[in-house]
N, C-alpha and C positions, 0 to 999 in steps of 0.2 A: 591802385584804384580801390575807393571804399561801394560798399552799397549804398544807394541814396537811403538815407532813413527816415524812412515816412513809417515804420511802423515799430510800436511799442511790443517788446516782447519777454514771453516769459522766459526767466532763466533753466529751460527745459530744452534737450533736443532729443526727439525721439529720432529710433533707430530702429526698430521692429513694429511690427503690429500683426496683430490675427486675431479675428472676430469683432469684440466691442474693447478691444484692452491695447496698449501701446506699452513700449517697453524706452525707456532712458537709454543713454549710452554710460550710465551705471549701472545698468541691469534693473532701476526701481520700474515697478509697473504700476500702469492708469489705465482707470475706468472711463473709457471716450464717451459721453454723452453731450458730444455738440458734433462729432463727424466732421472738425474742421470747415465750417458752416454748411454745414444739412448736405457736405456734398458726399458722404460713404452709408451709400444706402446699403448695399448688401454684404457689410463688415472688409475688415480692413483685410487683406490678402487672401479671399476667397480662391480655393483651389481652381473652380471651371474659372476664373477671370484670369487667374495667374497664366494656367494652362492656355487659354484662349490667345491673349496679348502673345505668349512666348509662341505659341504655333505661329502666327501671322507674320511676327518681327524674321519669324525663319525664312519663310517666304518672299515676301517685300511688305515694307515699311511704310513706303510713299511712292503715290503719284499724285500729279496736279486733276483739277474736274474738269481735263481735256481728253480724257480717256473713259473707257468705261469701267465703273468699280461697282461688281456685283454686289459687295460687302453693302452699300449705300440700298439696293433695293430689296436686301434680306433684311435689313433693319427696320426700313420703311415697313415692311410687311408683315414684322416682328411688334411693333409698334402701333402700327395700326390698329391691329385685333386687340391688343391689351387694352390700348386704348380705349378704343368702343368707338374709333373714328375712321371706319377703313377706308373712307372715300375721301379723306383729307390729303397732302399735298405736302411733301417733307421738301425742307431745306436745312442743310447742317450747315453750322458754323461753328466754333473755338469756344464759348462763354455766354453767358448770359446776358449782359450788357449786349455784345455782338446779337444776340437773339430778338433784343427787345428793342435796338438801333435797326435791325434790319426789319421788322414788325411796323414797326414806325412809321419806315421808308416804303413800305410795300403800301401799307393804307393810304399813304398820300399818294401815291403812282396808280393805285385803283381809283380814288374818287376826286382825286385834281386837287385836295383840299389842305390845308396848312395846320388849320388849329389842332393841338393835342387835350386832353382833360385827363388829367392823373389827380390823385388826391393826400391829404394831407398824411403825411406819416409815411409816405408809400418813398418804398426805395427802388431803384431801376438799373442803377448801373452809372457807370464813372464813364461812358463815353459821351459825344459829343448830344447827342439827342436825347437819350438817356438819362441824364444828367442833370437836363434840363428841365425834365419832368420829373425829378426825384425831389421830395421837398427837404433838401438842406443845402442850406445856403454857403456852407464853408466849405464844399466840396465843388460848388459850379462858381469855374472860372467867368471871369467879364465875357471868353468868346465866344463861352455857352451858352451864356444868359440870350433867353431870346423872347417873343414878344406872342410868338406863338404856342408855348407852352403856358394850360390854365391850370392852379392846382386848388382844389377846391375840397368843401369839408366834407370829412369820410362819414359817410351813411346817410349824407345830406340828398334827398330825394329833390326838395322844391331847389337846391341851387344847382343842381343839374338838371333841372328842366327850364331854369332860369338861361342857364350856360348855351343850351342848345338854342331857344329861341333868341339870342341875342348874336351867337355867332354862326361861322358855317364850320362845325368842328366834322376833322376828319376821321378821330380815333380818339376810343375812351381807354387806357390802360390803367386795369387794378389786380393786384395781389387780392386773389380771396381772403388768404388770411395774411396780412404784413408781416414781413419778416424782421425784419429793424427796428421796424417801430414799436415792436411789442408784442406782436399774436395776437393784432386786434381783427378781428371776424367780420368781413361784410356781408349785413342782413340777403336773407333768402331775397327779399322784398327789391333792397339798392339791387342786386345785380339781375333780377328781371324789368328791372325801369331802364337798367342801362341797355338790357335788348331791345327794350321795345324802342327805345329813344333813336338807338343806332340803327332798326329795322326801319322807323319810320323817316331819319336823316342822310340816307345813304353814307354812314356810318362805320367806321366797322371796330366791333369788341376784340380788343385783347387782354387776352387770359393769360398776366404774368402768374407765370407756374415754373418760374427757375428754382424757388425755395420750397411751393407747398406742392408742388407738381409730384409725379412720378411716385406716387404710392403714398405718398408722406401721409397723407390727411387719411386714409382710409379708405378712400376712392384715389382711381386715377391722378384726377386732378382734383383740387379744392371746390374747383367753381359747379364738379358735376354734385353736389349741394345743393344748389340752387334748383337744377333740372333746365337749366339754359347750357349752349354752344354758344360756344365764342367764336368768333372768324375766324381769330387765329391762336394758337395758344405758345407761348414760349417756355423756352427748358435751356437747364443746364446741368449743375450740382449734382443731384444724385443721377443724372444719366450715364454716367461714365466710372464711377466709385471713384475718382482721384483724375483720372484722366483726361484732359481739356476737349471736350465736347460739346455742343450749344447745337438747339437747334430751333426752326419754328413749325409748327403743324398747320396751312391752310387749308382753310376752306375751299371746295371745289369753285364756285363761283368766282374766286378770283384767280386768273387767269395771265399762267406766267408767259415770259418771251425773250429771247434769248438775250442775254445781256442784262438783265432788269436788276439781277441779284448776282454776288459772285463772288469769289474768297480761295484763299491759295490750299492753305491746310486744310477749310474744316470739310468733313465727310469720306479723311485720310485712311487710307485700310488700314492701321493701327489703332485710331478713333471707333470706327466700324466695327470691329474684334470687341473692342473695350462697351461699346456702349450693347452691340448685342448680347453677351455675354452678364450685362445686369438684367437684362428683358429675358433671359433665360431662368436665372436664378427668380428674380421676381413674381416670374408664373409657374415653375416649377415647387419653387418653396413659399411658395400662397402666402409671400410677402405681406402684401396690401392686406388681405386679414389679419396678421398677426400689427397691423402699425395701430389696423384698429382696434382690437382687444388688447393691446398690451398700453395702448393711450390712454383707452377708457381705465384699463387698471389704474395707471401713474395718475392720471388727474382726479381719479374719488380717492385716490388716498392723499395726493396733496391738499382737495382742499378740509382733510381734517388735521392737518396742521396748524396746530396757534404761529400764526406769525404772518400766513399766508393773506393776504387782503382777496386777490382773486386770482383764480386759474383761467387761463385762457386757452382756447385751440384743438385741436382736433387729431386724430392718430397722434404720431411721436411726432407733433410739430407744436409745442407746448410750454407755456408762458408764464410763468410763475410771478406774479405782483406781490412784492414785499411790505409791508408796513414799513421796515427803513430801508436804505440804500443796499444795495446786493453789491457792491465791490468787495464789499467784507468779509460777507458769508460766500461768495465764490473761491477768492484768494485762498481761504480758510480750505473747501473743501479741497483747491487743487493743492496747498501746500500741505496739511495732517490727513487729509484723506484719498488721497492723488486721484482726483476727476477731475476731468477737465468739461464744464458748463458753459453757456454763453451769456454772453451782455445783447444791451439792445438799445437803444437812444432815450429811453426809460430807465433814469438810473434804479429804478427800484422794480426793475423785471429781468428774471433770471429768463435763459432761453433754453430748454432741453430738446434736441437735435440728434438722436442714438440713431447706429446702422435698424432698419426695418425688420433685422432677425435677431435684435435682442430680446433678452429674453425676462422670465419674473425675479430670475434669481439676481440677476445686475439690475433688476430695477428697486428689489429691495435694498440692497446693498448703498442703493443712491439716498434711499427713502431714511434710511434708516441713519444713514451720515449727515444728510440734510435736516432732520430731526433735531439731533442732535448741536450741530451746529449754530440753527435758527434758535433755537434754546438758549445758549451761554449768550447768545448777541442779545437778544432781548433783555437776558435779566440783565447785562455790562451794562 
């Protein structure tokens, strides 16, 4: 049997890693500054998570969510407070996508309603509802494609108040800052119209925060920028540093009942180990500070780079627009410079994604190769 090949890959296999650096199984080392997309928030084999995960797996590994797993409400509680949402309402699941399907599903089992409103550029995830509200079109199968899903233009105030008087939408779901599409930023202004829209339609806001969620942006989540709550907010990537954990945070008002939501693996006491053990390190080593001062460093010093058109984004979740196409100047950097950068459905935006405890010496290191780089492609 082969693996099905749906994905392009570099002639690279790592085999190590610790901090912001990965190692070959030639022994060459890389500078990680994409985290395997945005998901190794507190660097690659952190001692308390190594320790964490090997304690638990001693213990027991798994049971199903027919038993009680204390792991599930030290986390919640863990989570909570960092948050700054102690009175919301955890559900774990596996991934992102599963975060932002079960989000979905719970808005419409709250207010009876169908319609979704997602917007352009926004990515959501490869499952069935997800999918559907993700705007690309080569990814949503014909049994995705649905009639209920609107996706409309990102910052557009009057067509989402168009959207709401014309239908009965049940959930608005946007990425503060898109992840795929770019590190494009929704105005302070769009995500308090989509409160007031969804306070005034019995409505309910979700805050996809799978990519800028959990410390990335400099805050918590992205959306707490605006100074609006979301109903519900979803997570995945950096909750767990590597390890498949998803979850959604409700708001008190909506009101669960047994059966309504449900899942075999996720909120597994291995999961549980893994994801509290980033909420440890993240408030211990004053993560979220260091994503915002070491963001704000990287993007005033990109945008004094000739090359650079514009910098987009917020902490280490950071967007680099190129004057020509970035396949070049990435390739470049991961082959004579070994970093590994991201792409984004902008061919000409670089994606910078580093663990949240990097630091200024790997950021110049980057700064300084990216210079460099962006240099010889211009004048070629």
């Amino acid at each position: 049997m082969k693996n099905f090949d749906v994905y392009p890959l570099f002639n690279i296999e790592p085999v190590k890693a610790q901090g912001s650096y990965l190692w070959d199984k030639n022994g060459v080392q890389y500078l990680d500054l994409y985290g395997g997309h945005a998901v190794i928030s507190i660097g690659h084999s952190h001692p308390h998570y190594v320790q964490k995960i090997s304690d638990q797996l001693n213990k027991i590994g798994f049971y199903s969510n027919s038993v009680q797993i204390s792991l599930q409400e030290e986390l919640a509680d863990k989570l909570g407070k960092l948050c700054g949402h102690d009175d919301y309402q955890l559900f774990l699941c596996n991934s992102g996508a599963e975060a932002n399907e079960n989000a979905l599903k719970l808005a419409s089992f709250h207010n009876g309603k169908k319609k979704v409103i997602s917007f352009k550029k926004g990515f959501h995830g490869r499952t069935s509802l997800a999918v559907a509200v993700t705007d690309n079109a080569s990814i949503v199968a014909p049994v995705n494609a649905t009639e209920n899903a609107i996706i409309l233009p990102w910052n557009d105030e009057q067509a989402l108040e168009n959207a709401f008087k014309k239908e009965e939408i049940s959930s608005v779901i946007i990425e503060a800052m898109q992840g795929v599409g770019g590190v494009h930023l929704a105005s302070e202004s769009f995500l308090k119209k989509i409160r007031t829209l969804c306070d005034e339609n019995n409505a309910v806001y979700i805050a996809d925060s799978v990519q800028d969620g959990y410390g990335r942006s400099g805050k918590f989540y992205a959306h707490d920028f605006a100074g609006v709550s979301a109903d519900i907010y979803t997570m995945a990537k950096g909750m767990g540093n590597g390890f498949p954990v998803g979850g959604i945070a409700i708001a008190p008002h909506i009101k669960p009942k047994h059966g309504l939501l449900g899942t075999t693996f996720g909120g597994n006491h291995l999961a549980c180990a893994a994801a509290i053990a980033v909420l440890d390190v993240i408030a211990q080593d004053k993560l979220i500070a260091n994503a915002a001062t070491m963001g704000d460093y990287l993007m005033a010093q990109c945008k004094t780079i000739e090359g650079v058109k514009e910098v987009r984004g917020r902490g280490l979740m950071v967007g680099l627009e190129l004057e020509i196409p970035c396949a070049g100047i990435r390739n470049t950097l991961l082959e004579e410079h070994k970093m590994f950068t991201g792409s984004s459905s902008d061919k000409n935006t670089i994606r910078i994604l580093p663990a949240l405890n990097i630091g200024k010496a790997e950021l110049d290191q980057f700064l300084e190769a990216f210079k460099s780089v962006l240099s010889k492609a211009l004048i070629s």
